[in-house]
N, C-alpha and C positions, 0 to 999 in steps of 0.2 A: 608561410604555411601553404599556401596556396599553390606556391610553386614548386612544392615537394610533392604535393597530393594531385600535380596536374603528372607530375612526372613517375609515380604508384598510377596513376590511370593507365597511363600509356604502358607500363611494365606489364600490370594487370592481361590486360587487353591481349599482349601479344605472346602473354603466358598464360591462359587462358586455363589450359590442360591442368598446367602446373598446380595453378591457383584451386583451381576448384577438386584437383586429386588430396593435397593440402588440409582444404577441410574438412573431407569426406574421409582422408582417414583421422583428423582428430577427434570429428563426431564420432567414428568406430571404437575409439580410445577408450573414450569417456565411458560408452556405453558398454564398452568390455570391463571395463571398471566398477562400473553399477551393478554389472549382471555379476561378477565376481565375487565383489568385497559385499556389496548387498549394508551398509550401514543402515540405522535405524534414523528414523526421524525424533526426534527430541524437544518438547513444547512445553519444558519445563520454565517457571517464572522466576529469577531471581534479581535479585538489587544487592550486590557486594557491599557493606560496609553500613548495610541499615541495622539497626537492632533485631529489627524480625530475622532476616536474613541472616545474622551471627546466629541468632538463637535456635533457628531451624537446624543449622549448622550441627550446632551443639547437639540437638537432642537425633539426630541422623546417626551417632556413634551412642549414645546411652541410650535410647527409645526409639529404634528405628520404625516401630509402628507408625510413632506421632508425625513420623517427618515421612513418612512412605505413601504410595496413593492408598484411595480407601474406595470402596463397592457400599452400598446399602441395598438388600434386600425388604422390600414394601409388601407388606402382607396387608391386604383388606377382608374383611371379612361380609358375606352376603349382606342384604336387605335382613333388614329383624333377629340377626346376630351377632354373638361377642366374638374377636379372636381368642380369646381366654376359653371358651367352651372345648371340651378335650379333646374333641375330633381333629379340632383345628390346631391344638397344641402341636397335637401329635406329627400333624403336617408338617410346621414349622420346624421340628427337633428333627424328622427327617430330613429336610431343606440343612439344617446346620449343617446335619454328618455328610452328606453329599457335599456341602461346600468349605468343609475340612479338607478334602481329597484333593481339589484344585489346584494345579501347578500354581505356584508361587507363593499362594496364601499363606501368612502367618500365626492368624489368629481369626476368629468368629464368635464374634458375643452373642448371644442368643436375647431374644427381649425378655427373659425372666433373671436375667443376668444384668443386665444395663437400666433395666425397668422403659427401654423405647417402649411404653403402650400407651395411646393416646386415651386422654381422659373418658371418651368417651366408649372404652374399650372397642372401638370396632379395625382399628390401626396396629400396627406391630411391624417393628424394623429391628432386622438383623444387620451387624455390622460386620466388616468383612476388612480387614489389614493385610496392606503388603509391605514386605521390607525391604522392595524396590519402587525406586519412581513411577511414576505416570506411563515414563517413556518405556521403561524396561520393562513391563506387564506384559506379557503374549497374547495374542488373540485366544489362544486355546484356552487361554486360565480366566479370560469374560466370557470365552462362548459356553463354560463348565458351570459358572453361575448363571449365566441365564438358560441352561438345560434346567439347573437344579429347582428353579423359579419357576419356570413352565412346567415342570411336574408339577407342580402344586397346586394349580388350577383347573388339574384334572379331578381334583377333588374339592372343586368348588370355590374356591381362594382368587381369588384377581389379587397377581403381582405385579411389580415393572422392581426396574431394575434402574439404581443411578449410581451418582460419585464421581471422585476425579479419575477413573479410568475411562471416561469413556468423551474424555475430550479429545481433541479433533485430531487423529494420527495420519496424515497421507494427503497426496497431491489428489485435489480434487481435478478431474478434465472431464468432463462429458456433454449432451447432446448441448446445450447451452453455449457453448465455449465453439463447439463446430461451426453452428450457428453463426456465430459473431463472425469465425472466421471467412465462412459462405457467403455474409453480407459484406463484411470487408473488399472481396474477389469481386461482387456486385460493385461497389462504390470504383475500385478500379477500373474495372473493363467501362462503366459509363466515363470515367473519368479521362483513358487511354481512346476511346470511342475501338478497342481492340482488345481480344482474348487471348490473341499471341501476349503481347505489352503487360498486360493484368497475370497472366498467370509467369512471364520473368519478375516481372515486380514481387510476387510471392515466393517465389521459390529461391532466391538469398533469405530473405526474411525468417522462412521456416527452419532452412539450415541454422541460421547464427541463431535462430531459439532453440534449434535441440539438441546444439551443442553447448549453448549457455545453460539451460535448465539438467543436461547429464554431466555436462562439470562441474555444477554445483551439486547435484547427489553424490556425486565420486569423493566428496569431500565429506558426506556424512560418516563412514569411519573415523578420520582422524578429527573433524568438529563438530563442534554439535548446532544440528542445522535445524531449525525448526520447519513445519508442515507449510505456517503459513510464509515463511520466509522462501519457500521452494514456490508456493502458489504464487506471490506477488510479484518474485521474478518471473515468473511464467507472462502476468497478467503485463507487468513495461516491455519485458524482452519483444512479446508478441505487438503490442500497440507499437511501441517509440523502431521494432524492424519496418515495419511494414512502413511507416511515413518515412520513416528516412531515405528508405528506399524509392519512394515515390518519388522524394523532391529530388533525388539525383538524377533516375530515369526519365523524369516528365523532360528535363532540362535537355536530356540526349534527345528523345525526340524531336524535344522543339528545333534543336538545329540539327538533323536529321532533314526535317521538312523543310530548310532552307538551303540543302544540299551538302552540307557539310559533308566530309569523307567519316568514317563510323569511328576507326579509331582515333581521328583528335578531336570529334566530338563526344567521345565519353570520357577520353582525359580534361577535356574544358569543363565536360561538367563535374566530376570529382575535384577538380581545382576550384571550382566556382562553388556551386552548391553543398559537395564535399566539404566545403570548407568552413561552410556554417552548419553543414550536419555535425563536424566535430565541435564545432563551438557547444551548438544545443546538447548534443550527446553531455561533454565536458560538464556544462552546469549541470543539467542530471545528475551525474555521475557524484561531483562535489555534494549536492546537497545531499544525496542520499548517503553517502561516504561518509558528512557530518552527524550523522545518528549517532557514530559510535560514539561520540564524546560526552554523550550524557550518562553513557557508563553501566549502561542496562544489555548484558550481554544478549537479551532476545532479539532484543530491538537493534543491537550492533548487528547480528547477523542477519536482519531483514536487510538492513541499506545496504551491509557488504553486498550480500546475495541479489539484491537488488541490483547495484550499482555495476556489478559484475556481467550481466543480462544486458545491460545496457552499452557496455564496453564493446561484449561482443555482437551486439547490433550496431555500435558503429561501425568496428571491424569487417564485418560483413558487407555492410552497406557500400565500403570504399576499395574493397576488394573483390567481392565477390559479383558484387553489378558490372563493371568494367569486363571482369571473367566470363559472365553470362550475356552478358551484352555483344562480347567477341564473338561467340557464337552464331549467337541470331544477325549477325552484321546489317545492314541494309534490310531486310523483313521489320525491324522494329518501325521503320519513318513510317509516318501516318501516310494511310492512300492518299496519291492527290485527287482531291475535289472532295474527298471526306471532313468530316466535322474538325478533327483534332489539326488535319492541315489549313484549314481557313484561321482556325484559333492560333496556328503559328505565325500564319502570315498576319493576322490582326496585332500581334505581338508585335511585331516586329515595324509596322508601317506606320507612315507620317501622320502625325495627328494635327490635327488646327486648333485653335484654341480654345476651343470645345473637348478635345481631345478623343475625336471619333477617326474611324476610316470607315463609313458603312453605318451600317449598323454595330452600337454599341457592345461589345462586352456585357457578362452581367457584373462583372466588379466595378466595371465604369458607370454600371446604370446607378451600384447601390452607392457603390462612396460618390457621388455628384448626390442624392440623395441626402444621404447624410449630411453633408457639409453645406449643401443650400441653407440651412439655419443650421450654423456648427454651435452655438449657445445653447440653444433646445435640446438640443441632440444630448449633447454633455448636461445637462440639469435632467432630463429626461431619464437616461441612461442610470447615472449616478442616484437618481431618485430611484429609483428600482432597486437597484442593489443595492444600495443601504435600506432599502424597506426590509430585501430579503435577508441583510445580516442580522436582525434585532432578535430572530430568536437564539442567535449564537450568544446573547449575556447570558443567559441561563445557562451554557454549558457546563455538563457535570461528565466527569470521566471516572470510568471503573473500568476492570477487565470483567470481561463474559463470563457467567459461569452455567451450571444448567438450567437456570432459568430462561434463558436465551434462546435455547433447544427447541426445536420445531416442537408445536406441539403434540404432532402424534409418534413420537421419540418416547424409548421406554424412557430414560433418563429426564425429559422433563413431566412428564407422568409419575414420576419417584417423586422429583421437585416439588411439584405440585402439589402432592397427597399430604409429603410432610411436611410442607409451609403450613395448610390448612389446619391438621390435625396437630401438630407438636408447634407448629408456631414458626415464622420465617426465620428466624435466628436461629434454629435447628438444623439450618442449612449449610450455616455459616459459622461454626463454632469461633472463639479466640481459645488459645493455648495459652497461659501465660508460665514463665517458666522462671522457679522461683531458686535461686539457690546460697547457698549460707557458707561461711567460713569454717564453723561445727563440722567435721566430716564424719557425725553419725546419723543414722537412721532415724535412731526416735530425737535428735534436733531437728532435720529436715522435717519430718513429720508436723512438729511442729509449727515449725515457722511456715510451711505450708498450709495448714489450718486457719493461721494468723491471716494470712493474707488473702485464705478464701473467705473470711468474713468480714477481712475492710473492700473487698469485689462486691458483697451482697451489697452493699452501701448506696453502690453509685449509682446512677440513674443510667437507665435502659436496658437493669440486667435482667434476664428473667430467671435464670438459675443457674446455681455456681453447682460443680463437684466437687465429690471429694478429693484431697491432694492425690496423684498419682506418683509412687515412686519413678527412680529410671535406675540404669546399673552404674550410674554414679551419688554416693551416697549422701553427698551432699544437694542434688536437687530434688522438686518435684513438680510436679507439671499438673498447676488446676486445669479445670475448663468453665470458662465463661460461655451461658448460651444466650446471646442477644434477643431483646427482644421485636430489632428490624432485621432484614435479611442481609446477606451481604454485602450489596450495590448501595446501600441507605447510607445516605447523610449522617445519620446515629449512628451508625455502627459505627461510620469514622470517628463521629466525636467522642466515641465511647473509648476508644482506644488509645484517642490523644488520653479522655480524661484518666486513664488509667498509667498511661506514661508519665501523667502531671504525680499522679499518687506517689508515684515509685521513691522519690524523696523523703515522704512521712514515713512509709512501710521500711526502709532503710533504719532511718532514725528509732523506729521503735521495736523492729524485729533484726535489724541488721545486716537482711537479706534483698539480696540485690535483683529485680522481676523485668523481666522483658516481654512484648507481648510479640507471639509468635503467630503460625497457621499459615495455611493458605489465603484465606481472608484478610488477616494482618499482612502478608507480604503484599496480596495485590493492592491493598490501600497504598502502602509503600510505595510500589509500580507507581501508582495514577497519583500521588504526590511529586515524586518525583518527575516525572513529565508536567506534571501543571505546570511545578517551577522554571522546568527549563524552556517552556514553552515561548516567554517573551524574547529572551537572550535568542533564542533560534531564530524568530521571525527578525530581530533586529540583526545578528550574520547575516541572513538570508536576503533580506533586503539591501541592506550595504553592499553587499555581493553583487548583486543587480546595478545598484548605480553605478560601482566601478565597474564593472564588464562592459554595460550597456556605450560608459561615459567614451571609452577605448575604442569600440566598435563606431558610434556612429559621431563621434567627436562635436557632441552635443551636449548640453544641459539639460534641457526642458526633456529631450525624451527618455533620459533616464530616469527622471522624478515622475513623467507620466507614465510610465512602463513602472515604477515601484508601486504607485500609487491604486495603477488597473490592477494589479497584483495583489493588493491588500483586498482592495473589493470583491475577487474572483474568490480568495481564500475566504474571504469574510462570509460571503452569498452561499458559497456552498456549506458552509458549517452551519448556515442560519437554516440550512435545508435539511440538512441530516438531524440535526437539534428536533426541527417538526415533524419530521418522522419518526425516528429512532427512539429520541428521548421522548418529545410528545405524545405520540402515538400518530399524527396527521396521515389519512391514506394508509398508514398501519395497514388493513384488514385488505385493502386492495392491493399494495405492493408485495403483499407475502411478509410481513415482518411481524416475526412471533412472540416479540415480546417489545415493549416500549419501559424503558430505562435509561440508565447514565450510557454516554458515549465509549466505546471502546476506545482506554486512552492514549492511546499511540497513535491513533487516527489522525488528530489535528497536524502530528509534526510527518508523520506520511504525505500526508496533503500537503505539507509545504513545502518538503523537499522536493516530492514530484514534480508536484505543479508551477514551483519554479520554473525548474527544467526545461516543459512544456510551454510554459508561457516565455521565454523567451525565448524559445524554437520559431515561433508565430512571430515573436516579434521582430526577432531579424531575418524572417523570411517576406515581412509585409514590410517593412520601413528600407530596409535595403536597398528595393526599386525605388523607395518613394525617395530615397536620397542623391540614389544615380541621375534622376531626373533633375533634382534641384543643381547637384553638379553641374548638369549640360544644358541646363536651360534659364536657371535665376528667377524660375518662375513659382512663389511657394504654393500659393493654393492649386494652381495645374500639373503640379510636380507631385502633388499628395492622391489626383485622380490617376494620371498616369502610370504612377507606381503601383497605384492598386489595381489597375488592369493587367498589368503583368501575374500576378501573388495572388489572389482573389480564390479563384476556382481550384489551385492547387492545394492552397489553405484548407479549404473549406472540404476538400475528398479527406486530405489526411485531419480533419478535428470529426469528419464522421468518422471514420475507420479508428480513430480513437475512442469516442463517443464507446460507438458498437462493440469496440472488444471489452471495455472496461465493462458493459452494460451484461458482456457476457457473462459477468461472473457473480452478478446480482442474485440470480435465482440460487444461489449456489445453499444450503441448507449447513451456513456455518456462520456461527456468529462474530468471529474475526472477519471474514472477507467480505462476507454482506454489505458492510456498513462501508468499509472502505471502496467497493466497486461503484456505491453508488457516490462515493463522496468524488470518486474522480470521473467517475462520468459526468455528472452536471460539474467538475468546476472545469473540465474541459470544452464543455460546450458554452457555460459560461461565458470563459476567457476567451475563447477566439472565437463566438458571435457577438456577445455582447461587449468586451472590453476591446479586443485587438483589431474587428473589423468594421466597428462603430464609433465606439469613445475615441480612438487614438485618432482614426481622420479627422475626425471635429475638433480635436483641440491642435492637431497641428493645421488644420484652418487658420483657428482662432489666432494660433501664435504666431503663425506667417513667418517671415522671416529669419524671428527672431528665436524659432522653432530648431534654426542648424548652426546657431551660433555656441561660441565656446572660447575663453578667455586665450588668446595667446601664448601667455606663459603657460596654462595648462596644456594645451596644445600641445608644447615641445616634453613636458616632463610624459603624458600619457603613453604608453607603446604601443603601435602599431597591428593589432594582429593580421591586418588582412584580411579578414572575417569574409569580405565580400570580391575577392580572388582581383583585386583591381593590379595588382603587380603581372597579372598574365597579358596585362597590352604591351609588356615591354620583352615579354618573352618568345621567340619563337622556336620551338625544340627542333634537333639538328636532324631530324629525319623527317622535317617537315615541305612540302614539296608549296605549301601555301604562301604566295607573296605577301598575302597584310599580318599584321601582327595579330596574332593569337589573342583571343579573349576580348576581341572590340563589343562592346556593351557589358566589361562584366560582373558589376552589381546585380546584372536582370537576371544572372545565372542560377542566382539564389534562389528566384521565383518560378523557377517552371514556368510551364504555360501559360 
């Protein structure tokens, strides 16, 4: 691999125009594509082959109300007044007829129609049916209900407005996201000690994201791509461009400042570091690829979408750097007698067995640090983070609904009112959907009856309705109103307990009930991900020991690289759990409501941060194994290497840290909780596991740290990872007497 991607450097380079006209019109493509076809975004929730999910099915052709999104209209009524007093009626029934007229609307129960008025008459909610999804609802047909709502309160009335229309439609980007990327261009220019350097380093990076993020819109016509699946690509495309790019270019410079000629030092480094950029890309790519197989087409299309972003920030990285690199030729080398050329020449110079030349490195200050007591270090370490997993046993997963909604959102203002006043389970209806072999009316009717009075029975309902026909005459569709909210433990158990019923009700009505909604499918959702959740960490982990075992033809450091991995995943869920679900810092971080975990999160988290985690890991062990090659030496081989890998490490986990951090304030409760879950397990993993734990245990293991059976040895293959086959290469337009690539595990490491 090495020797392919040294020889795309050198192509790159000397096709420069080519390359970079190449992307600039596919970026135009895409975005002529967007701007034409214009698809919608789609953030609808399904699980194929669950009971909910048939039964929504079902009633989308006979009751397209029940399976359509829905609007509530929240009427309050003043201090020391009823809604029922006539002035206020009178409001209300104008509010209907106005929002009768609304593009799309199907239907509008009035609250003397449905009896929505809360006990205490000061409440009244209009309801509001489409006979299209979430995703097909027009903004003009919720900005016509919230016109018809804001009249209302010109005559005294306090409305808000909620439902499932008014969940999260469109790419979020604003001042936050700039931000991130301003401090990113900051971490670079200190990191390049150069503004020329810092702003090529960005400028692949932006490319391969705006045309990763427009070819993924270009695809919303023909699939159905959700909001947050476009944001999350945004959020890796933009982090996993921008490092990748570093580690290639840091390496151009470094041998730049040793004189190299430019274009076979940008082929050495695409061969060299290129080569572990594709490895970390590669893992990426897989785990996030592996969503699809749990079968949840949302979540399929975030890893696609995801995984996609990350393809073309590899692609980017190994073409487009070499391209913009040909450019700037010679202007990239660090000035001599500046900062970035002393760190090359430190790089590069004789150590003793101390392993200084001068004054130390700070990689060399901190890993001799670490490993003067490597025991401590690792009990130390490991005592931390498993303190910080233990609020992860508690974790609970649901999907968001408008409880989650910032609070001064009309829609968590609806939430709120009729939690209060009608009870949380008001929020959260179940559908059960009952239907019989009889294919008449007054049988359905029946047997709908029947079965709404073994519902009254079971514990935690607080009111049944009555059967609802549909236009097939054999169902009818009760409604259970819980009496927890959605995201509640009960609500789940109430649903099993009612799937447990479906056998008795069988047996004595003959008719066969499923329990349907929004709320019954998103149970569904966070069931299904519970269960796949271990099976995923156990691929995912496997996955790691073999790649790891191939790469660096070790034992010990592919169990301690599994191992830092569990703990990095473990720490951050134990974080997001105290916040999110606790409430910890809640009020300080901005987070609006404290509940179950949004449940896709955990297997987000693991796919990425795989990825990431072993980006760091074969960019920081790489050196540290070139050194044991050339020297035999293990614990000066573990300081050595870290001198190399250290500082370049450490620009690209902030520049990660900061874009993922970017998108924490973001005022949606999908992305919220995931930006922060991968920012701290990024910071995490490669301060605490990759630049700490791993030196101290391969201290501790010594020798016995780069050992690996023989016979496994010959069965394992080869990849190359760390471009060691470019000492034997010299390409035929190469005017250099030594061989190409002498040190080239160190390539991995930049600076």
């Amino acid at each position: 691999m090495a020797v392919l991607l040294h020889r795309l450097g050198h192509s790159a380079y000397r096709h420069r125009k080519l390359v970079l006209g190449i992307w600039l019109f596919v970026l135009a493509a895409f975005i002529t594509c967007v701007g034409v076809f214009g698809g919608k975004l789609d953030d609808r929730f399904s699980v194929p082959g669950t009971e909910s999910q048939r039964a929504l099915d079902s009633l989308s052709k006979t009751l397209p109300e029940a399976a359509g999104a829905s609007a509530q209209i929240v009427f309050t009524a003043p201090e020391g007044h009823r809604i029922t007093e006539s002035p206020y009626a009178a409001v209300i029934a104008r509010t209907v007829a106005e929002t009768e007229r609304a593009p799309q609307v199907s239907a509008v129960v009035a609250p003397s129609a449905s009896g929505a008025v809360s006990a205490d008459r000061t409440t009244a909610i209009v309801q509001v049916q489409y006979r299209v999804q979430t995703a097909e609802v027009g903004t003009s047909s919720v900005d016509a209900i919230k016109s018809a709502a804001h009249a209302a309160e010109r005559d005294g009335l306090r409305t808000s407005v909620g439902g499932s229309v008014f969940n999260s439609k469109g790419v979020h980007i604003g001042p936050s996201e700039i931000i991130g990327v301003a401090v990113a261009l900051l971490v670079l220019v200190v990191t390049f000690g150069s503004l020329l350097a810092a702003g090529m380093a960005l400028l692949p990076a932006l490319i391969g994201v705006a045309a990763g993020l427009s070819g993924l819109l270009a695809l919303a016509p023909a699939v159905s791509i959700s909001s947050t699946a476009v944001t999350l690509a945004l959020m890796l495309g933009l982090a996993v461009g921008i490092d990748y790019v570093l580690f290639i270019l840091s390496r151009h410079r470094q041998q730049l400042a040793r004189g190299t000629d430019p274009k076979e030092s940008v082929a050495l480094a695409v061969g060299t570091a290129g080569s572990a950029v594709v490895f970390a890309g590669a893992t990426v790519i897989i785990a996030l690829a592996a969503l699809s197989v749990i079968g949840i087409p949302f979540l399929t299309t975030m890893g696609l979408g995801a995984a996609g972003a990350v393809l073309i920030a590899v692609l980017a990285a190994i073409t487009l750097v070499p391209a913009v690199a040909g450019f700037a030729g010679t202007r990239l080398a660090p000035k001599p007698g500046s900062r970035a050329a002393r760190r090359a020449a430190e790089a590069e110079g004789a150590t003793d067995v101390e392993g200084t030349t001068g004054r130390a490195t700070l990689g060399t200050r901190w890993t001799k640090w670490v490993i003067a007591k490597p025991l401590l270090t690792v009990l130390a370490v490991t005592g931390i983070l498993v303190t910080l997993m233990l609020p992860a046993a508690d974790l609970r997963l649901a999907l968001p609904d408008n409880g989650s909604a910032p609070h001064a959102s009309t829609q968590r203002t609806a939430y709120d009112t009729i939690s209060a006043k009608f009870g949380p389970g008001f929020n959260g209806p179940l559908l059960v959907l009952a239907e019989t072999n009889d294919r008449t009316a007054a049988a359905s009717s029946q047997v709908g009856a029947q079965v709404a009075a073994k519902l009254r029975t079971l514990k935690n309902v607080k009111a049944v309705l009555p059967p609802e026909p549909t236009s097939d005459p054999a169902q009818s569709v009760v409604t259970v109103l819980p009496n927890s909210g959605p995201d509640s433990v009960r609500t789940d158990r109430l649903v099993r307990d009612i799937r447990s019923a479906a056998s008795d009700l069988r047996a004595t009505t003959g008719a066969s009930i499923a329990v349907t909604g929004t709320t019954a499918v998103n149970i569904d959702v966070s069931n299904r991900l519970s269960d796949s959740l271990l099976p995923f960490v156990a691929i995912v982990v496997g996955l790691s020991l073999l790649l790891l075992m191939m790469v660096f033809r070790s034992l010990v450091i592919p169990v301690k690289a599994a191992v830092g991995f569990l703990l990095s995943v473990g720490a951050s869920l134990g974080l997001v759990v105290a916040v999110f679900q606790w409430g910890w810092l809640a009020d300080v971080l901005g987070v609006p409501h404290s509940g179950p975990v949004v449940s896709f999160l955990p297997i987000i988290l693991i796919g990425v941060l795989f990825g990431l985690a072993m980006d760091y890991e074969v960019f920081l062990v790489s050196g540290m194994r070139e050194e044991w090659a050339h020297t035999g030496r293990a614990r000066q081989s573990v300081v050595d290497g870290a001198r190399h890998s250290v500082r370049v490490v450490t620009a690209a986990a902030l520049i990660m840290f900061t874009v993922f951090a970017g998108f924490f304030p973001l005022d949606d409760s999908l992305i919220k909780p995931i930006a922060f879950a991968l920012a701290v397990g990024v910071a995490i993993d490669a301060f605490a596991v990759r630049m700490t734990l791993v030196p101290a245990v391969l201290a501790l293991a010594g020798r016995g740290a780069w050992w690996l059976p023989a016979w496994l040895d010959r069965l394992l293959p080869d990849l190359d990872v760390e471009g060691s086959s470019l000492q034997k290469v010299v390409p035929a337009d190469s005017d250099e007497p030594e061989p190409v690539g002498a040190g080239g595990v160190r390539g991995n490491s930049g600076e």
